[in-house]
ROKOLDO-65915 format. One line per field, with one value per residue (C-alpha): residue in one letter; x, y, z. Coordinates in steps of 0.05 Angstrom, whole numbers. Layout:
residues N
type c(a	...)
X c(X	...)
Y c(Y	...)
Z c(Z	...)
END
This chain:
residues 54
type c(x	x	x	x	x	x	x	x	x	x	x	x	x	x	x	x	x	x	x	x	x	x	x	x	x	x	x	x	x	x	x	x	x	x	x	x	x	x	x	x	x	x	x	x	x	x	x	x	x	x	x	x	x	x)
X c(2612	2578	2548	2529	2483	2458	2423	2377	2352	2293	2246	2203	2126	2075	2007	1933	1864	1832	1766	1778	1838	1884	1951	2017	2098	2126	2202	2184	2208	2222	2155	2095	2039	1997	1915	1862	1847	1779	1754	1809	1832	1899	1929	1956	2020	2001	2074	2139	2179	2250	2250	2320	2336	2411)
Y c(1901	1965	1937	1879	1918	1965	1910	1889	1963	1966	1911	1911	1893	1889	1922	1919	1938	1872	1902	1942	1889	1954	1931	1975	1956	2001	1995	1984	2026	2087	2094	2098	2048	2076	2085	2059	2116	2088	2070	2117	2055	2035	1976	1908	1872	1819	1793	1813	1815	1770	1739	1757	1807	1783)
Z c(1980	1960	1895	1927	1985	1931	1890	1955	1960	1920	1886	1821	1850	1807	1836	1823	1847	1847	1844	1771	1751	1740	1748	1746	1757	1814	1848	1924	1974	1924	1901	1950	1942	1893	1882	1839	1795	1788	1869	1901	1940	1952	1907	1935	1913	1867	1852	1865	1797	1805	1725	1694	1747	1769)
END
C-alpha cells in the first residue's frame, strides 16, 4: 500500500505568467510556486500534467 500512497504525493503542473506567456513544469507540493522573472509576480497553474503518467 506504500507505493500506492506514494504516487498521489506530488503532481507535475505546468505554470505561467499570463501576462509575459513564460511558462515552466514544476512538481506541486515539493517546489514552491514560482515568479515571473520578468514582473516579479507569482505564476498561476495553467494545467496540471496527467498524459502517460501511470
Amino acid at each position: 500500500m506504500k507505493t500506492l500512497k506514494d504516487r498521489y504525493k506530488r503532481e507535475l503542473v505546468e505554470v505561467h505568467c499570463p501576462v509575459h506567456q513564460i511558462s515552466k513544469i514544476i512538481s506541486l507540493p515539493e517546489e514552491k510556486m514560482p515568479v515571473c522573472p520578468v514582473c516579479k509576480k507569482t505564476m498561476i497553474i495553467k494545467e496540471v500534467l496527467t498524459e502517460g503518467k501511470y
